[in-house]
C-alpha positions in Angstrom: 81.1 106.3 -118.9 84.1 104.9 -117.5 86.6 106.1 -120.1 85.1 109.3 -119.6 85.6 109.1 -116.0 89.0 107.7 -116.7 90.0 110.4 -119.1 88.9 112.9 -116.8 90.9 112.0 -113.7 94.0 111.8 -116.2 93.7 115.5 -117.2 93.4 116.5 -114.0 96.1 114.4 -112.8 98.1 116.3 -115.8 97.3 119.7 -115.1 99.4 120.0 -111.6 102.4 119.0 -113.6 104.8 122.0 -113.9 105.7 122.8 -117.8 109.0 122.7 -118.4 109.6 125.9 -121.5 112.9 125.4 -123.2 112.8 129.5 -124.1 114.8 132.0 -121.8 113.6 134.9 -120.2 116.6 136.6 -119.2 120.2 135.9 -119.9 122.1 133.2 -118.6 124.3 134.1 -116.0 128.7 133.4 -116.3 129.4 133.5 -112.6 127.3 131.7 -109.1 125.7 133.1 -107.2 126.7 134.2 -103.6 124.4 131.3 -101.6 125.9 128.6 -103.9 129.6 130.0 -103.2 128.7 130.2 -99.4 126.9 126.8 -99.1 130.0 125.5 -101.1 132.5 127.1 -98.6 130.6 125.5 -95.4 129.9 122.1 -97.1 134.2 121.9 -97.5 135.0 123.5 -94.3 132.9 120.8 -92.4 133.9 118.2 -94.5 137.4 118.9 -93.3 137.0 119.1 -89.6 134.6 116.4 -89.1 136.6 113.8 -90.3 136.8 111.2 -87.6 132.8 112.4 -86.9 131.3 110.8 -89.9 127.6 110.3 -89.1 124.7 110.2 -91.4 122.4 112.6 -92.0 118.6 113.0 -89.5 116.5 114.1 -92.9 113.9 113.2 -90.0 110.5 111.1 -91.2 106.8 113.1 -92.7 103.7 111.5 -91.8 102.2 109.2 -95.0 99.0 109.0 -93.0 96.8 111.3 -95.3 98.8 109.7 -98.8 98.1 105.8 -97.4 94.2 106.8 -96.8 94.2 109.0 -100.3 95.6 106.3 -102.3 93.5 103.9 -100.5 90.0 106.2 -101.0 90.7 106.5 -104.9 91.6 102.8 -104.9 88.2 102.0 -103.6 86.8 104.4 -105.3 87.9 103.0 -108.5 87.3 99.6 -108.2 83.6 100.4 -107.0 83.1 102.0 -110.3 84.9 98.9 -112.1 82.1 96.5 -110.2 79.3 99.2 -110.7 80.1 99.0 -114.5 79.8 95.1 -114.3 76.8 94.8 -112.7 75.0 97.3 -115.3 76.7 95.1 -118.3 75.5 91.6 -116.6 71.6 92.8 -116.3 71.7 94.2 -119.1 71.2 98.3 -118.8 
């Protein structure tokens, strides 16, 4: 029961994981495109001005609150199952 159990989370672990399809759809393009050649422009104009202004980026912080309680709740969950399993093995179901 628990390798089924264990077998079963993996493949649905596996089937949010993007594909990655080494065919082509359309042809592959020979020149960028106009947002890369703008964000390119900006990224060297700013790089030139703010030279004596050299701070580090605010990427800012996302709340872990829901992935720290997750991760705990399967954790749990997990080794409930492991002790479940033991105690059917040790009286002998």
């Amino acid at each position: 029961m628990l390798t089924a159990t264990a077998a079963g989370t993996l493949l649905g672990a596996l089937w949010f994981v993007p594909s990655a399809n080494a065919t082509q759809a359309s042809p592959a393009r020979t020149e960028p495109s106009p947002q890369v050649t703008a964000q390119a422009r900006v990224t060297t104009t700013s790089a030139e001005t703010s030279v004596d202004d050299t701070r580090l980026a605010d990427t800012g912080s996302f709340d872990t609150t829901p992935y720290v309680v997750g991760g705990t709740l399967f954790l749990t969950l997990g080794a409930g199952f492991v002790v479940y399993s033991v105690r059917r093995e040790r009286l002998g179901f």
